[in-house]
PDB file with SEQRES, HELIX, SHEET and CRYST1 records, atoms N, CA, C and O in Angstrom:
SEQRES   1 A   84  UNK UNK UNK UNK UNK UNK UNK UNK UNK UNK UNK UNK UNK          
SEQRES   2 A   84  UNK UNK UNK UNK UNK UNK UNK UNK UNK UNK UNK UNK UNK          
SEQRES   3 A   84  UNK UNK UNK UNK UNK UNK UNK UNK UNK UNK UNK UNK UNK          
SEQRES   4 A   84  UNK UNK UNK UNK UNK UNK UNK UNK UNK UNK UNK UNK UNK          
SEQRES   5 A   84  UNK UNK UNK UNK UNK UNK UNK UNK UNK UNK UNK UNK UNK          
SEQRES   6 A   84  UNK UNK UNK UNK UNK UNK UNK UNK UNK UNK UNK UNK UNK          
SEQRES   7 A   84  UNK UNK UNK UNK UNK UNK                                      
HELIX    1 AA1 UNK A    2  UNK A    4  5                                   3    
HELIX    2 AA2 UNK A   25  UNK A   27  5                                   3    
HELIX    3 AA3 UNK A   31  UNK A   37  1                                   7    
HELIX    4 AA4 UNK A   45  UNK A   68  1                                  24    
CRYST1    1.000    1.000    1.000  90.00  90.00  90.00 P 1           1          
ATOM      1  N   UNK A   1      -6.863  -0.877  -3.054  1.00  0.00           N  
ATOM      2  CA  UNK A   1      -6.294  -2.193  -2.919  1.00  0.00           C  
ATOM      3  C   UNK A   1      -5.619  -2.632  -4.208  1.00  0.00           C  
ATOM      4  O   UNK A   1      -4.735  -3.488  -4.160  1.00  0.00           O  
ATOM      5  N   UNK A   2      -5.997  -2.083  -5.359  1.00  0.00           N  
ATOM      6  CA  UNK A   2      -5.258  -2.150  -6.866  1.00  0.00           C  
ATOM      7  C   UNK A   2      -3.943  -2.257  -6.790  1.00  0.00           C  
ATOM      8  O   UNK A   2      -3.314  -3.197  -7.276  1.00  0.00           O  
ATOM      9  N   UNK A   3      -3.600  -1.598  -6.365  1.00  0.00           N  
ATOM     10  CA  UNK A   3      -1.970  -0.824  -6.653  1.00  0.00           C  
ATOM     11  C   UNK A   3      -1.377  -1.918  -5.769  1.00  0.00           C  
ATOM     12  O   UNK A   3      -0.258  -2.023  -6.271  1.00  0.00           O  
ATOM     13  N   UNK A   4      -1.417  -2.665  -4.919  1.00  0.00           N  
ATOM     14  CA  UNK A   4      -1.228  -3.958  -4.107  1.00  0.00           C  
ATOM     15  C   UNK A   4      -1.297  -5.455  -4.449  1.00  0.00           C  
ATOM     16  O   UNK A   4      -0.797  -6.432  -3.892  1.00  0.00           O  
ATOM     17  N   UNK A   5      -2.114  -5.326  -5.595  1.00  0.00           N  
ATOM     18  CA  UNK A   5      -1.998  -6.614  -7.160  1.00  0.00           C  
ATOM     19  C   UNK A   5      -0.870  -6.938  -6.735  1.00  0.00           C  
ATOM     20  O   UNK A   5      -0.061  -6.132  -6.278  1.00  0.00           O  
ATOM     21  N   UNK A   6      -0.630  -8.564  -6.873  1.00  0.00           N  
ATOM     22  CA  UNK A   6       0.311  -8.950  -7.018  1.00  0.00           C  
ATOM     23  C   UNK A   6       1.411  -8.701  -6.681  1.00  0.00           C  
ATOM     24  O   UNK A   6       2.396  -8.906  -7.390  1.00  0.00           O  
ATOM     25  N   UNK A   7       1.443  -8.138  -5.359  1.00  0.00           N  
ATOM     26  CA  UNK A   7       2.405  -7.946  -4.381  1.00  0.00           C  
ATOM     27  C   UNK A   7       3.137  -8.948  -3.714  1.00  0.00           C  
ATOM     28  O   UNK A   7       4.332  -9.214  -3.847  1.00  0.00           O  
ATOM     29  N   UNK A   8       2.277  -9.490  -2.965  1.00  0.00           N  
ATOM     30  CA  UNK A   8       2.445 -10.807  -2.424  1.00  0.00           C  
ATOM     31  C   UNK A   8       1.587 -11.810  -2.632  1.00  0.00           C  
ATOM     32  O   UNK A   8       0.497 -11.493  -3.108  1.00  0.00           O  
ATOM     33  N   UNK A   9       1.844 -13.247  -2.337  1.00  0.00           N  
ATOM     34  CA  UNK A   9       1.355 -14.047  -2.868  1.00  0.00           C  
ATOM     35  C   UNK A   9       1.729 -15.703  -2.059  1.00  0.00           C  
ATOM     36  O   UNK A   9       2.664 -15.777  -1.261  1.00  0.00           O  
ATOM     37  N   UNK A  10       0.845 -16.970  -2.413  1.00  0.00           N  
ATOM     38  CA  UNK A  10       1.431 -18.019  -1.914  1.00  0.00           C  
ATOM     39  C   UNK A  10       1.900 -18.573  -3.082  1.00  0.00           C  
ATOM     40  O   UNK A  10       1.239 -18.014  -3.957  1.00  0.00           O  
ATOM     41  N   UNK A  11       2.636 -19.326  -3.593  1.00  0.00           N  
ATOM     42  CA  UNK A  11       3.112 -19.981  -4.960  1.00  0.00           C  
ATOM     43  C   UNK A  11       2.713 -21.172  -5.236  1.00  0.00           C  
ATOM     44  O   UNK A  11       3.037 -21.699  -6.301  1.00  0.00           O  
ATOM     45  N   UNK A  12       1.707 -21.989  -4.047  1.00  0.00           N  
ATOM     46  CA  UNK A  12       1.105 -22.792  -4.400  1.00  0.00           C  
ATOM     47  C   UNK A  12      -0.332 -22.843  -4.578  1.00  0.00           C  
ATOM     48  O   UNK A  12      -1.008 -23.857  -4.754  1.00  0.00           O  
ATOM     49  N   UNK A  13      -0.763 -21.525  -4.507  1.00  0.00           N  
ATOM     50  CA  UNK A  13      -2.135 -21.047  -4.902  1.00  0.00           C  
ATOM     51  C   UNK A  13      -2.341 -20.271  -6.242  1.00  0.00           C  
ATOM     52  O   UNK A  13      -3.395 -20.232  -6.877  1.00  0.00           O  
ATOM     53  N   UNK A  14      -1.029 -19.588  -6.606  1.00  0.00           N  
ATOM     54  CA  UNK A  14      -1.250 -18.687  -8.264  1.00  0.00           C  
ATOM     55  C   UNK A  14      -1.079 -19.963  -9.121  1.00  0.00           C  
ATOM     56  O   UNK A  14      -0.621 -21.084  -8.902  1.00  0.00           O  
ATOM     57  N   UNK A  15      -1.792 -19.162 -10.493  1.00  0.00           N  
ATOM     58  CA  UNK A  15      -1.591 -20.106 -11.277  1.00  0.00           C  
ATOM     59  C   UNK A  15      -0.561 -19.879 -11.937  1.00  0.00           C  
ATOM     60  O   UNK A  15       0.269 -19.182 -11.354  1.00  0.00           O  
ATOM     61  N   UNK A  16      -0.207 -20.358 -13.370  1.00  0.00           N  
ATOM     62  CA  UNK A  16       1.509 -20.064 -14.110  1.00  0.00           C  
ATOM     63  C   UNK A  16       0.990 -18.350 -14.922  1.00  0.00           C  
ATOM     64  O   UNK A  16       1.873 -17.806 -15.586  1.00  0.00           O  
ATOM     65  N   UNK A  17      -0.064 -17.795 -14.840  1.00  0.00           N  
ATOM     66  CA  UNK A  17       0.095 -16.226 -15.327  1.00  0.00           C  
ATOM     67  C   UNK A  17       0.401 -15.428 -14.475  1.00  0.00           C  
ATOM     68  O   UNK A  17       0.924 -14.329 -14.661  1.00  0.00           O  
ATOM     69  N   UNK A  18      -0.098 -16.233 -12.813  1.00  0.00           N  
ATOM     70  CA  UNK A  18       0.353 -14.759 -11.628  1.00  0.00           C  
ATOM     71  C   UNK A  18       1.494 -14.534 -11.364  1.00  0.00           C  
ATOM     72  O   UNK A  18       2.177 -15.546 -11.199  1.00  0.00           O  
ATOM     73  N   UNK A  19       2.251 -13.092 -11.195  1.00  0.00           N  
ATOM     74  CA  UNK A  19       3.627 -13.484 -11.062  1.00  0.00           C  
ATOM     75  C   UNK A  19       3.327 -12.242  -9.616  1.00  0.00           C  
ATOM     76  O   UNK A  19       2.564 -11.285  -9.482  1.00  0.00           O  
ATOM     77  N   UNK A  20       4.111 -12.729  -8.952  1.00  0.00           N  
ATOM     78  CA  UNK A  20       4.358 -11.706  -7.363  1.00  0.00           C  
ATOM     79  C   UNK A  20       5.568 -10.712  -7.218  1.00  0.00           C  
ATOM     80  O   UNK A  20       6.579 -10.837  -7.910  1.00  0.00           O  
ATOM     81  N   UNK A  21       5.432  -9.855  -6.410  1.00  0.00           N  
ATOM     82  CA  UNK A  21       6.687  -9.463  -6.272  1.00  0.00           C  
ATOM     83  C   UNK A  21       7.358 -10.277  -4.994  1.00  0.00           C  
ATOM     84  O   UNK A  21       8.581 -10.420  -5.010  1.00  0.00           O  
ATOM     85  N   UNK A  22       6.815 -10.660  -4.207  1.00  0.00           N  
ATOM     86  CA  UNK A  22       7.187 -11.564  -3.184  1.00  0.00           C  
ATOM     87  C   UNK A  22       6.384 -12.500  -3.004  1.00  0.00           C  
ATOM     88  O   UNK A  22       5.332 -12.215  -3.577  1.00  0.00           O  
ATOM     89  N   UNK A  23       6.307 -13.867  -2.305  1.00  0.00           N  
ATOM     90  CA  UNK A  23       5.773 -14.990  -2.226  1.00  0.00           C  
ATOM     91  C   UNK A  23       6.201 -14.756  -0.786  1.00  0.00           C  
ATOM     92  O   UNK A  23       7.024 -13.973  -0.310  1.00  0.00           O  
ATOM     93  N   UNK A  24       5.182 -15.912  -0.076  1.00  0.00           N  
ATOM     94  CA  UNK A  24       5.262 -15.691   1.450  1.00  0.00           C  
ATOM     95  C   UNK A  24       6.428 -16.947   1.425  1.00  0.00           C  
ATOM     96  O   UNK A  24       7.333 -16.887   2.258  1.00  0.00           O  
ATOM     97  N   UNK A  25       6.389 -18.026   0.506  1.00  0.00           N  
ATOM     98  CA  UNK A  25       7.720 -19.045   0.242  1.00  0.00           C  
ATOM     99  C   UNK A  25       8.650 -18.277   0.681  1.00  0.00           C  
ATOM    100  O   UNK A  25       9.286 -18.588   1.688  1.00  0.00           O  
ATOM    101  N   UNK A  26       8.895 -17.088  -0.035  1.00  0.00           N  
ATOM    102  CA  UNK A  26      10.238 -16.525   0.209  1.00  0.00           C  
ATOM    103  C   UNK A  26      10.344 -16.513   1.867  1.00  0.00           C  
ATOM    104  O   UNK A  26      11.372 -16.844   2.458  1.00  0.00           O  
ATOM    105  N   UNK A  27       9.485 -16.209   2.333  1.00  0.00           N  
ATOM    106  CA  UNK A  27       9.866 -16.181   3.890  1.00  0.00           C  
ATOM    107  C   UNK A  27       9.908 -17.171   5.149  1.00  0.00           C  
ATOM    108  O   UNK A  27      10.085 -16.898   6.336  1.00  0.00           O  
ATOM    109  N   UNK A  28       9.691 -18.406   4.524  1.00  0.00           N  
ATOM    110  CA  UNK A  28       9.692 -19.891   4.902  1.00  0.00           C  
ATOM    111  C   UNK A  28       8.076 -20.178   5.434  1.00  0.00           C  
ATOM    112  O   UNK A  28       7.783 -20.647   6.534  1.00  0.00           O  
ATOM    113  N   UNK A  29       7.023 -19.731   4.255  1.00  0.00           N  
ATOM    114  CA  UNK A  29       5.455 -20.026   4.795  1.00  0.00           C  
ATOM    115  C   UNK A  29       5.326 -20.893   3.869  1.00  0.00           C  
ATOM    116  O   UNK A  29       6.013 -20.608   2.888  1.00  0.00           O  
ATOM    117  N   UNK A  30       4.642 -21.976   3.754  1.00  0.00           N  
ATOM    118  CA  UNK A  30       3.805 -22.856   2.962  1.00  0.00           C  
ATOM    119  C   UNK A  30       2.670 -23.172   2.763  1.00  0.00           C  
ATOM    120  O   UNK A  30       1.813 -22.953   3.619  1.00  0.00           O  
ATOM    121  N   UNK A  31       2.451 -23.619   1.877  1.00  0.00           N  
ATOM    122  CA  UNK A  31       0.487 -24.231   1.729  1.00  0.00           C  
ATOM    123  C   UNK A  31       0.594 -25.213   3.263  1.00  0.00           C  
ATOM    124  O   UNK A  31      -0.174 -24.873   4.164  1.00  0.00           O  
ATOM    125  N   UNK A  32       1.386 -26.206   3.475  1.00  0.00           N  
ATOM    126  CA  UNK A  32       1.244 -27.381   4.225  1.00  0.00           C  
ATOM    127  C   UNK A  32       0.894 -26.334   5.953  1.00  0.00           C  
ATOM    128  O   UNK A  32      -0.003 -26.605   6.751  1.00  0.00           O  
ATOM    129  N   UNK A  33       1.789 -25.320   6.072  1.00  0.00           N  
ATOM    130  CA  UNK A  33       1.873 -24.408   7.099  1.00  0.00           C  
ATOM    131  C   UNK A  33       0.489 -23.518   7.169  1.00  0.00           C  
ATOM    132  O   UNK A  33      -0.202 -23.373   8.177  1.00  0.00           O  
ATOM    133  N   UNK A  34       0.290 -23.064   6.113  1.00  0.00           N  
ATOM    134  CA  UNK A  34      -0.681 -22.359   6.022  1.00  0.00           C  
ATOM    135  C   UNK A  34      -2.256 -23.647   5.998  1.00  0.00           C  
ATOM    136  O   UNK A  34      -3.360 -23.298   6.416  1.00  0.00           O  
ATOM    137  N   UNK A  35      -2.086 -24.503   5.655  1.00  0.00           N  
ATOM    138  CA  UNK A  35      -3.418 -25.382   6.136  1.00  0.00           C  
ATOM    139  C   UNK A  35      -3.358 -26.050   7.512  1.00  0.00           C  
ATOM    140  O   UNK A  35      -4.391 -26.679   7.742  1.00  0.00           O  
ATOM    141  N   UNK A  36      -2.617 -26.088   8.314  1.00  0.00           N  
ATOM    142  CA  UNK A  36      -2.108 -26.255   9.897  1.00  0.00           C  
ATOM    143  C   UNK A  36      -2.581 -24.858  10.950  1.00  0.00           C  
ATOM    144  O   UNK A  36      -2.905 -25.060  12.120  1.00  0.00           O  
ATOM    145  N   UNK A  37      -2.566 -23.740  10.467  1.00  0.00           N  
ATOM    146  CA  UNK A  37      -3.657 -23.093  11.058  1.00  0.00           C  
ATOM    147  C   UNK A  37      -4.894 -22.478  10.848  1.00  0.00           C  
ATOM    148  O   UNK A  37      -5.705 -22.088  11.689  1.00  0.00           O  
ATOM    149  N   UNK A  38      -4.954 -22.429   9.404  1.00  0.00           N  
ATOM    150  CA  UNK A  38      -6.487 -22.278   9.102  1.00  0.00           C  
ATOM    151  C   UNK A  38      -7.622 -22.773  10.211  1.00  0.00           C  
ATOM    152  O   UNK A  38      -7.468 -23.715  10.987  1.00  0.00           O  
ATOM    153  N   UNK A  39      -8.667 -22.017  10.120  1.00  0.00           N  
ATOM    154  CA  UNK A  39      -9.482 -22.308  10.813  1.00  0.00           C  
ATOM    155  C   UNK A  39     -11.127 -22.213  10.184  1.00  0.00           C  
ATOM    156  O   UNK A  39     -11.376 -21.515   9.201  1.00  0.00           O  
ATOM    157  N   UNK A  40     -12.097 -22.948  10.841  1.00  0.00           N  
ATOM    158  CA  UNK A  40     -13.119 -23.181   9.662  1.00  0.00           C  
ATOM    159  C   UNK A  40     -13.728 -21.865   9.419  1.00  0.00           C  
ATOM    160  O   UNK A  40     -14.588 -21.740   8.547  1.00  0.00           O  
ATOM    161  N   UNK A  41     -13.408 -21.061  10.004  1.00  0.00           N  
ATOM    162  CA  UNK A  41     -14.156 -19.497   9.129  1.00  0.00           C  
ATOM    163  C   UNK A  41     -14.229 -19.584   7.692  1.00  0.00           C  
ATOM    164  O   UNK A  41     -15.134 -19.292   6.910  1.00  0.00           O  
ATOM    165  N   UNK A  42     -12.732 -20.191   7.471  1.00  0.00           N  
ATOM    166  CA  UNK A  42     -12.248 -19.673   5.895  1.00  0.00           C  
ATOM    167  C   UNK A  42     -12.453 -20.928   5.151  1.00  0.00           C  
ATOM    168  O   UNK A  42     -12.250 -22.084   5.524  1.00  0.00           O  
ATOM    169  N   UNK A  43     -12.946 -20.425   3.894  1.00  0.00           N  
ATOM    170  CA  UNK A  43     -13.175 -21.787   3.625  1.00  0.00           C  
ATOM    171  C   UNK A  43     -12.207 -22.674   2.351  1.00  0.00           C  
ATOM    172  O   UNK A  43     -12.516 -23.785   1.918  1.00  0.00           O  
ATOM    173  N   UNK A  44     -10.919 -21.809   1.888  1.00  0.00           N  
ATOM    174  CA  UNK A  44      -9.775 -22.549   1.539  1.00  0.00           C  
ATOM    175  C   UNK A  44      -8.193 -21.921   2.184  1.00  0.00           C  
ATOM    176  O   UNK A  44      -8.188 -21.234   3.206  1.00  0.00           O  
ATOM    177  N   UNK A  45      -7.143 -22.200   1.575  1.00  0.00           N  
ATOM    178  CA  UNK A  45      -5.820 -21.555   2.079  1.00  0.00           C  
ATOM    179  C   UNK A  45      -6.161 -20.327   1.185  1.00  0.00           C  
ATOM    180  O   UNK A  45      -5.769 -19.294   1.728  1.00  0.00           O  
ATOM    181  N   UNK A  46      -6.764 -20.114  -0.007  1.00  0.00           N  
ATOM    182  CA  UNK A  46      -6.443 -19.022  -0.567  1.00  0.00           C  
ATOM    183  C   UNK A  46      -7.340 -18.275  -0.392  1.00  0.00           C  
ATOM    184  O   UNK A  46      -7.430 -17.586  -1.408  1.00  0.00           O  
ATOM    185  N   UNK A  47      -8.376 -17.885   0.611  1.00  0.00           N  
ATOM    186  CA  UNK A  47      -9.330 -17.446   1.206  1.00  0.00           C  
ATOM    187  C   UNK A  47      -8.622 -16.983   2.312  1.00  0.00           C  
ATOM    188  O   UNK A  47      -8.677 -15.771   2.519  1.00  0.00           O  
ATOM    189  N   UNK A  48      -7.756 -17.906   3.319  1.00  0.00           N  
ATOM    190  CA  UNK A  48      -7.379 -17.257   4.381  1.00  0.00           C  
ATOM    191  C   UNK A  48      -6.331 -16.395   3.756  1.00  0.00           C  
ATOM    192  O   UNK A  48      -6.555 -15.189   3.859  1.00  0.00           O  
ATOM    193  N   UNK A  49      -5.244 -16.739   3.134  1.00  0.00           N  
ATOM    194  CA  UNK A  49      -4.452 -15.884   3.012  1.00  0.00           C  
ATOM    195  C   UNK A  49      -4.657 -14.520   2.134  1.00  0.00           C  
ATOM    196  O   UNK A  49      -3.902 -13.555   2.252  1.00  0.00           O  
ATOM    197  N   UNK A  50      -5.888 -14.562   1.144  1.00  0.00           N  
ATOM    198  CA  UNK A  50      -6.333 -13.433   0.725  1.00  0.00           C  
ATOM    199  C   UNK A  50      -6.494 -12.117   2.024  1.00  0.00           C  
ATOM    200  O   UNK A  50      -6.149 -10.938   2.089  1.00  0.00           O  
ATOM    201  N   UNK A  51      -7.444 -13.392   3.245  1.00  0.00           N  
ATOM    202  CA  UNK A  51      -8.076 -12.180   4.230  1.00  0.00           C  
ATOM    203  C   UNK A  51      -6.931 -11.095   4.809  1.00  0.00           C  
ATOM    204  O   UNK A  51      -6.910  -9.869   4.910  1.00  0.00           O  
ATOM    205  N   UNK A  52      -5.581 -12.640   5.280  1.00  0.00           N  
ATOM    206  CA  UNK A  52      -4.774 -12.037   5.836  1.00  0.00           C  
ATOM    207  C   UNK A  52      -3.627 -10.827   5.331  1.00  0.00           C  
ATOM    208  O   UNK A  52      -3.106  -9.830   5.831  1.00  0.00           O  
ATOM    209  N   UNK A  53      -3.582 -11.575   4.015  1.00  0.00           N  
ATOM    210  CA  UNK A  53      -2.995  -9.942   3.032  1.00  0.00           C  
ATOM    211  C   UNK A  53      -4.082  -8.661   2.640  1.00  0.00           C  
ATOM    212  O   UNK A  53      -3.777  -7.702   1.931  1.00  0.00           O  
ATOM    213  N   UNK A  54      -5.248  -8.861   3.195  1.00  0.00           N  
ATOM    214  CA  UNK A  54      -6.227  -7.642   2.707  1.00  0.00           C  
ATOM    215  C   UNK A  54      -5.786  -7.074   4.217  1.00  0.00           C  
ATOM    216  O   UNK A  54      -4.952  -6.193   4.012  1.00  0.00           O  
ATOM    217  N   UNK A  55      -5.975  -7.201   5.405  1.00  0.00           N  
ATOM    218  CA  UNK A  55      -6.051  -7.144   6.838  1.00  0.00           C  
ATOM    219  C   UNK A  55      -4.161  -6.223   6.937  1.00  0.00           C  
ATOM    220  O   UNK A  55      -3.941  -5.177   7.548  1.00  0.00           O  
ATOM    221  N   UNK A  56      -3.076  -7.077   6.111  1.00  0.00           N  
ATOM    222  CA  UNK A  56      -1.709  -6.131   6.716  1.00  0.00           C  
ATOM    223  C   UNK A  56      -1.957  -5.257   5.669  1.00  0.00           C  
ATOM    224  O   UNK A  56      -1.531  -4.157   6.024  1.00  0.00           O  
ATOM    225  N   UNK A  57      -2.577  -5.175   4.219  1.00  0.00           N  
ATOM    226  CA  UNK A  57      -2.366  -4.113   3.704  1.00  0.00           C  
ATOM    227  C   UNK A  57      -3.287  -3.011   4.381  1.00  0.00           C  
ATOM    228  O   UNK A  57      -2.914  -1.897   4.750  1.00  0.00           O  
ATOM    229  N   UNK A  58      -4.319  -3.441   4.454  1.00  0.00           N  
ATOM    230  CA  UNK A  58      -5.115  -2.098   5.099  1.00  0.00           C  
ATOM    231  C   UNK A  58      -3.976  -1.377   5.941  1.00  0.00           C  
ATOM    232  O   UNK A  58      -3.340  -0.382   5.592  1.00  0.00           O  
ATOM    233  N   UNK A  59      -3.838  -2.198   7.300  1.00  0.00           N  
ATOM    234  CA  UNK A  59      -2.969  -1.944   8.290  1.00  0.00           C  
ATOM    235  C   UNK A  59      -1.764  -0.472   8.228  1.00  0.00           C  
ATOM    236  O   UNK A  59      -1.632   0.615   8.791  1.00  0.00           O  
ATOM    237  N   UNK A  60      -0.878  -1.518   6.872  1.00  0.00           N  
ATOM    238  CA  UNK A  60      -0.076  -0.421   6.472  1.00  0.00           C  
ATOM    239  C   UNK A  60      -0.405   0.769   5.479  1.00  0.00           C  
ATOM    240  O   UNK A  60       0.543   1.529   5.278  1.00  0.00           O  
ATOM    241  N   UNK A  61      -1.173   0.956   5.056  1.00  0.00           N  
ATOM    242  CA  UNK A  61      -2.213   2.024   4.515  1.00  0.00           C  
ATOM    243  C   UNK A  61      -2.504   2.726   5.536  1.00  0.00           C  
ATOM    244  O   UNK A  61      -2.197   3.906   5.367  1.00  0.00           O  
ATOM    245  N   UNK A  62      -2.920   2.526   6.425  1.00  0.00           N  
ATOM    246  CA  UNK A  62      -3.526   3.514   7.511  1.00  0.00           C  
ATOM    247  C   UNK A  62      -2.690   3.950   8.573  1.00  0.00           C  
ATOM    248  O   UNK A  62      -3.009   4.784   9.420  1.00  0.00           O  
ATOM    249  N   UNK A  63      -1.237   3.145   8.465  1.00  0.00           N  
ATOM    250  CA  UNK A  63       0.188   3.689   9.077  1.00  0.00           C  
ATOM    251  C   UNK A  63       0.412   4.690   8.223  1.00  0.00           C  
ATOM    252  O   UNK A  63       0.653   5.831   8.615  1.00  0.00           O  
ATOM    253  N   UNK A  64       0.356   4.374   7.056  1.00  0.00           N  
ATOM    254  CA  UNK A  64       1.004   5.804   5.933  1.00  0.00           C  
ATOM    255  C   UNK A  64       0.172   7.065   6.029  1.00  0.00           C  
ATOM    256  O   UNK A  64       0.653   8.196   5.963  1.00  0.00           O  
ATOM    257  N   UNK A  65      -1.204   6.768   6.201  1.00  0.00           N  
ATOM    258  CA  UNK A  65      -2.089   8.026   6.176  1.00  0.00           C  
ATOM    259  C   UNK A  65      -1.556   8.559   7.431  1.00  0.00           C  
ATOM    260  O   UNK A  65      -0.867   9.572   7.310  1.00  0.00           O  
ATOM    261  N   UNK A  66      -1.706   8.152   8.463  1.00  0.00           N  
ATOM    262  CA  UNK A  66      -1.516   8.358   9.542  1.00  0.00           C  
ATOM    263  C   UNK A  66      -0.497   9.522   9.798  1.00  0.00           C  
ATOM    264  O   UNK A  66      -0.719  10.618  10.312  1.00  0.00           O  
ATOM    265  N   UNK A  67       0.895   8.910   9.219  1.00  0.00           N  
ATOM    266  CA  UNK A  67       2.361   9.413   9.343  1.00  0.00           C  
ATOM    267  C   UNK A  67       2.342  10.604   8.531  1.00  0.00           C  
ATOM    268  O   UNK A  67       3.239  11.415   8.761  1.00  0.00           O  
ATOM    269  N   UNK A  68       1.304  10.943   7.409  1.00  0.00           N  
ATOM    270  CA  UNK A  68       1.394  12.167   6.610  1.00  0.00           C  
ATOM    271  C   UNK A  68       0.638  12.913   7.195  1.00  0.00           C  
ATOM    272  O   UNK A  68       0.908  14.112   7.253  1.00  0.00           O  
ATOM    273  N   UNK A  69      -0.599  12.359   7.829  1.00  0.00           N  
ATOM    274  CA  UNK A  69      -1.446  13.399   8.444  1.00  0.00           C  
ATOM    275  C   UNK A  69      -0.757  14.020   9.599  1.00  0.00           C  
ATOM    276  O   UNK A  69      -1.390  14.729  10.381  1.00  0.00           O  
ATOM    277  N   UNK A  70       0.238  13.839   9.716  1.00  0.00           N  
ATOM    278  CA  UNK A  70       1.207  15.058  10.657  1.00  0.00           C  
ATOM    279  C   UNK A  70       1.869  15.748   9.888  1.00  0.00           C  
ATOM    280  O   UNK A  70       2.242  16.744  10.509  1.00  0.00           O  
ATOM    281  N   UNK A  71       2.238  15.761   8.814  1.00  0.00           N  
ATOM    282  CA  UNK A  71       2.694  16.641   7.924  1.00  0.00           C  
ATOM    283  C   UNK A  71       2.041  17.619   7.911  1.00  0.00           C  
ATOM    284  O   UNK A  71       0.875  17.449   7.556  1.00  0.00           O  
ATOM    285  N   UNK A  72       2.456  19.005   8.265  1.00  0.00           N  
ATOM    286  CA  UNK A  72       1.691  20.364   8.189  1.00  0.00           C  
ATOM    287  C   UNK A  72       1.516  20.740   6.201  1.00  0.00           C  
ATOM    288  O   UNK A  72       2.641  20.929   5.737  1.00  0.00           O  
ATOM    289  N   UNK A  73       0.883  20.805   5.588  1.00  0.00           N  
ATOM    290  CA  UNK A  73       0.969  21.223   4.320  1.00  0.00           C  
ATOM    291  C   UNK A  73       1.474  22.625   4.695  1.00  0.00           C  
ATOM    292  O   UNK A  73       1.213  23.220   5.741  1.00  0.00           O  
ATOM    293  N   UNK A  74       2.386  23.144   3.480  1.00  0.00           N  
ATOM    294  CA  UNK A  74       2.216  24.508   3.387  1.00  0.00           C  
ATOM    295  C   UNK A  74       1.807  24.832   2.526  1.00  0.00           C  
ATOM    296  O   UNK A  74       2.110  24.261   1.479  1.00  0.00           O  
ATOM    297  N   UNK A  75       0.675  26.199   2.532  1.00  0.00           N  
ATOM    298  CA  UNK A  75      -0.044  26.730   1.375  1.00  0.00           C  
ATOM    299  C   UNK A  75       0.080  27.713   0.555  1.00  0.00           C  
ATOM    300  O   UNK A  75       0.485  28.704   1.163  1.00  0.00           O  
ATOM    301  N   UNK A  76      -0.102  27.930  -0.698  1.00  0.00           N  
ATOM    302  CA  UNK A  76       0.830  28.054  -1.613  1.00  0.00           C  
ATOM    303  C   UNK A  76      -0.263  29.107  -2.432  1.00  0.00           C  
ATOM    304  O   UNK A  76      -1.216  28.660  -3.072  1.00  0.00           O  
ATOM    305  N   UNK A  77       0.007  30.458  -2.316  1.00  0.00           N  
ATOM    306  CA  UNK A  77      -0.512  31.593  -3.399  1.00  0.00           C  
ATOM    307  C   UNK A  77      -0.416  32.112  -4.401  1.00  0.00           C  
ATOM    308  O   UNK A  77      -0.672  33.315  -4.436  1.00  0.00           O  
ATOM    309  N   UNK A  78      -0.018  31.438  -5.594  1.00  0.00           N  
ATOM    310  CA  UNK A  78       0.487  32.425  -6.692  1.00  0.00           C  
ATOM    311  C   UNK A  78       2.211  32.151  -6.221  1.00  0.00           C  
ATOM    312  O   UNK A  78       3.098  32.989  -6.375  1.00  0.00           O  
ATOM    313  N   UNK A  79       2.409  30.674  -5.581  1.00  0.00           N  
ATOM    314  CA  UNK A  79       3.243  30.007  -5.937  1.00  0.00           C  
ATOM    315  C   UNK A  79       4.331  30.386  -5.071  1.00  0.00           C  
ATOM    316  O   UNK A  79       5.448  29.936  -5.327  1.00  0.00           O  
ATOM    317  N   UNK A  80       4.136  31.282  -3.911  1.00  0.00           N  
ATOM    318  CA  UNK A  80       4.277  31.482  -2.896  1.00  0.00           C  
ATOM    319  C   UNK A  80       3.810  31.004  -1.297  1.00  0.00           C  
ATOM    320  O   UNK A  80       3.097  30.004  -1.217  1.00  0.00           O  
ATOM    321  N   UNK A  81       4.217  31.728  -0.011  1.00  0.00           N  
ATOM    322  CA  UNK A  81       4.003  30.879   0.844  1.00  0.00           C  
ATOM    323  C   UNK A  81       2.759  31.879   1.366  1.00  0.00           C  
ATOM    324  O   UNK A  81       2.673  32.850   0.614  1.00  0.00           O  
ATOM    325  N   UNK A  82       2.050  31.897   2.148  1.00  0.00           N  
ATOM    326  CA  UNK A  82       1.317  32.920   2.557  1.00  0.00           C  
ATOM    327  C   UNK A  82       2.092  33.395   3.775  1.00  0.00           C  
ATOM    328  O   UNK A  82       2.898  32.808   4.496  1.00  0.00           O  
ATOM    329  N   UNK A  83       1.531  34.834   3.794  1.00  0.00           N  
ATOM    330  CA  UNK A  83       2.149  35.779   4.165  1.00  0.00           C  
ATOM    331  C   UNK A  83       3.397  36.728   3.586  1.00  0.00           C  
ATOM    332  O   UNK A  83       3.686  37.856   3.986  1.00  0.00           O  
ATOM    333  N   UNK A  84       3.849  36.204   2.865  1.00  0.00           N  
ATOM    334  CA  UNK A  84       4.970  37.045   1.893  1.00  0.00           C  
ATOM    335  C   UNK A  84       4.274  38.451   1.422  1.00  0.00           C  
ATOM    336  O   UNK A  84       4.893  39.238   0.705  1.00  0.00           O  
TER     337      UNK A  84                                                      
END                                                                             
């Protein structure tokens, strides 16, 4: 989940050291939007939206594994293919 730091983010939840590579702002989401569906599971906006960016990153993590685990490796002898 490291390597996903500060990926995305809400801009009214970081403070002035977090910097994002995207903000959900950028995509027309807000705190005001984002406290309009919260629900009492969570118990702030930056709780839900933590869950919900832990939940698509998994997601797309396990699309990527997924898509390589069809990749046949080929195996490699002394830097060759086997059977040569």
């Amino acid at each position: 989940m490291a390597c996903f730091d500060n990926l995305l983010a809400l801009k009214e939840t970081c403070t002035t050291t977090t910097t994002s590579g995207y903000y959900l702002n950028d995509f027309g989401i807000n705190m005001k939007e984002v406290e309009q569906i919260i629900t009492s599971e969570y118990d702030d906006v930056q709780n839900f939206v933590d869950e919900k960016i832990r939940f698509n990153t998994d997601v797309i993590t396990n699309d990527i594994v997924n898509h390589f685990k069809q990749v046949t490796p080929k195996t490699l002898v002394q830097s060759h293919r086997v059977g040569i």
